[in-house]
C-alpha positions in Angstrom: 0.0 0.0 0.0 2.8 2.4 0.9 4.6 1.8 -2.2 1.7 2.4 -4.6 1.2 5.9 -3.0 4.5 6.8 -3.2 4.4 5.4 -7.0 1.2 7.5 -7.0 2.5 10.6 -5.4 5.8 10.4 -7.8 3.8 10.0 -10.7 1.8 13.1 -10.0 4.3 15.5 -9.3 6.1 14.1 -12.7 3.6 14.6 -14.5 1.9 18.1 -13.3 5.9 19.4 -13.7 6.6 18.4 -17.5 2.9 19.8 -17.7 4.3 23.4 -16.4 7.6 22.8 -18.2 5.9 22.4 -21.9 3.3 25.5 -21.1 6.2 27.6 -21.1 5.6 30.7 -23.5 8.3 32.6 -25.0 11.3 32.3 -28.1 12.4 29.3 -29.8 16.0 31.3 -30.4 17.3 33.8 -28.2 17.1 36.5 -31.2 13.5 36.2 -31.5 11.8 38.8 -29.7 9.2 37.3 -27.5 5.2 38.0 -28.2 3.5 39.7 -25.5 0.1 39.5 -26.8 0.8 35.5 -26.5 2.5 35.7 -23.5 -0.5 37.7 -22.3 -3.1 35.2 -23.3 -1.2 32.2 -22.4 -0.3 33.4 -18.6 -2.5 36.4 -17.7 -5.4 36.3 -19.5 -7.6 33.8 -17.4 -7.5 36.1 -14.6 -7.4 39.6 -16.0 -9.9 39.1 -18.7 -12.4 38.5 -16.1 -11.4 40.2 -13.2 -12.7 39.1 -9.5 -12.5 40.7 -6.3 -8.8 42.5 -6.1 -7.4 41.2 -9.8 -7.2 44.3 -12.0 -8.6 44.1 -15.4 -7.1 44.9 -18.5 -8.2 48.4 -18.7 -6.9 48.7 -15.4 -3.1 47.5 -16.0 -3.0 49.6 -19.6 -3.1 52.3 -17.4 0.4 51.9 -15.3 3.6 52.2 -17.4 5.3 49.2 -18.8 8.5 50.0 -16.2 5.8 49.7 -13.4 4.5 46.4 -15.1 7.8 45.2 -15.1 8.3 45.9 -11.5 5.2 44.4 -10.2 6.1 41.0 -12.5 9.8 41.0 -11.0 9.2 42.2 -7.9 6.2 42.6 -6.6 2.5 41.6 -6.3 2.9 39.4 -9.1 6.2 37.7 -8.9 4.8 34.4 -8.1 2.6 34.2 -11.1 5.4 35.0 -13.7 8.2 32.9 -11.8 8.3 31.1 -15.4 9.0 34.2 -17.9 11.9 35.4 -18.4 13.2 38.6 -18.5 12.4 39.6 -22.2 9.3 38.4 -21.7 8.3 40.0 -18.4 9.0 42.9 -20.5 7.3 41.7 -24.0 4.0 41.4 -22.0 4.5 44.8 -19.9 4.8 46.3 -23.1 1.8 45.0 -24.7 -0.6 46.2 -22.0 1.1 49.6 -21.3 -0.8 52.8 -23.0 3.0 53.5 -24.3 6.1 51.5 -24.5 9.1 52.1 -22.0 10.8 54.7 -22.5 15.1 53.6 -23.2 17.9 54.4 -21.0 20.4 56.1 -23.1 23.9 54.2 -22.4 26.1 57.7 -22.4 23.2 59.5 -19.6 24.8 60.6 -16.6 23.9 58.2 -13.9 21.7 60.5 -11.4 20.8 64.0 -12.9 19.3 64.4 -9.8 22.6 64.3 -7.7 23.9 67.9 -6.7 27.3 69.2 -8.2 29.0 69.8 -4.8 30.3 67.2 -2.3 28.2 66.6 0.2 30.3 67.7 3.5 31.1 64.4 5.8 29.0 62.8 8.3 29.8 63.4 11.9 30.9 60.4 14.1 27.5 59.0 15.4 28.8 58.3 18.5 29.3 62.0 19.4 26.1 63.0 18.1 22.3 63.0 20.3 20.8 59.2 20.3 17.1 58.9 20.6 17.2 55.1 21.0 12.9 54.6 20.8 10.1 55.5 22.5 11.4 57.8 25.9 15.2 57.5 24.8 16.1 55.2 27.9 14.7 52.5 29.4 13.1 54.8 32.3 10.5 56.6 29.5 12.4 59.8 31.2 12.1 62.0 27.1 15.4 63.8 28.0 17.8 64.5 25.7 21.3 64.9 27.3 23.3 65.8 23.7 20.7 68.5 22.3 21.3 69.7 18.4 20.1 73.0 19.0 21.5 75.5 21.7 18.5 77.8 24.3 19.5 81.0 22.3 18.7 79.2 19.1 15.1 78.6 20.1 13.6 82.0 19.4 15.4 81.8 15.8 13.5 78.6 15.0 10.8 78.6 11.7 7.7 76.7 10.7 8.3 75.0 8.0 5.8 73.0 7.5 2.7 71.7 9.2 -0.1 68.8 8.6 -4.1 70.4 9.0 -6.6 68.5 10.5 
């Protein structure tokens, strides 16, 4: 009895994996560039086609960007799902639903425009500077700050900023 479950159990989990192995979508050749309308129908389809409870239709994923798509299928909510595409195909598909294709990264771009021009001036030593280890900064709750960043005479100086309105 034990031996024909285990031939059972073998046979099953043979079977149901050559059954995922031969679903795989994507190239024959590695220069072939990979279908996302089939990859779409063959993989997403059944469940974004007819959307339930928290699946987003189509109409609702042609909306995101294809870099956003990509994320999500690398990533994110749907990593599990697309655990079987690679990555020309993860972005073949995010492609194909996106209202406009991903926009290239230009080889010779500087790597952060964003970054300012001047050095940033160096980091003082953490241990000299205040702690505020959690809740009451020691384990008595006692809210007193020994190593303050600001001095008295500095308080009146002090500016809003900014402010949240309830």
């Amino acid at each position: 009895m034990t031996r024909w479950l285990f031939a059972a159990s073998l046979a099953l989990v043979l079977g149901a994996s050559s059954v995922r192995a031969g679903r795989r979508a994507g190239p024959v050749d590695a220069t072939q560039t990979p279908d996302g309308a089939a990859i779409y129908r063959d993989h997403c389809a059944s469940c974004h086609d007819t959307p339930t409870s928290r699946t987003p239709a189509r109409d609702a994923l042609s909306a995101r960007t294809a870099d956003a798509i990509v994320a999500s299928l690398t990533g994110g909510s749907m990593m599990v799902q697309a655990v079987a595409l690679g990555p020309g195909e993860k972005r073949a598909v995010a492609e194909f639903l996106a209202a406009k294709p991903a926009a290239a990264k230009p080889s010779n771009a500087a790597v952060d425009p964003g970054l300012c021009a001047a050095r940033a001036a160096a980091l003082r030593d953490p241990a000299s500077m205040p702690r505020w280890s959690g809740w009451g900064n020691d384990p008595g709750n006692s809210r007193f700050q020994p190593q303050p960043g600001i001095t008295a005479a500095e308080v009146p100086t002090l500016t809003l900023k900014w402010a949240f309105g309830f």
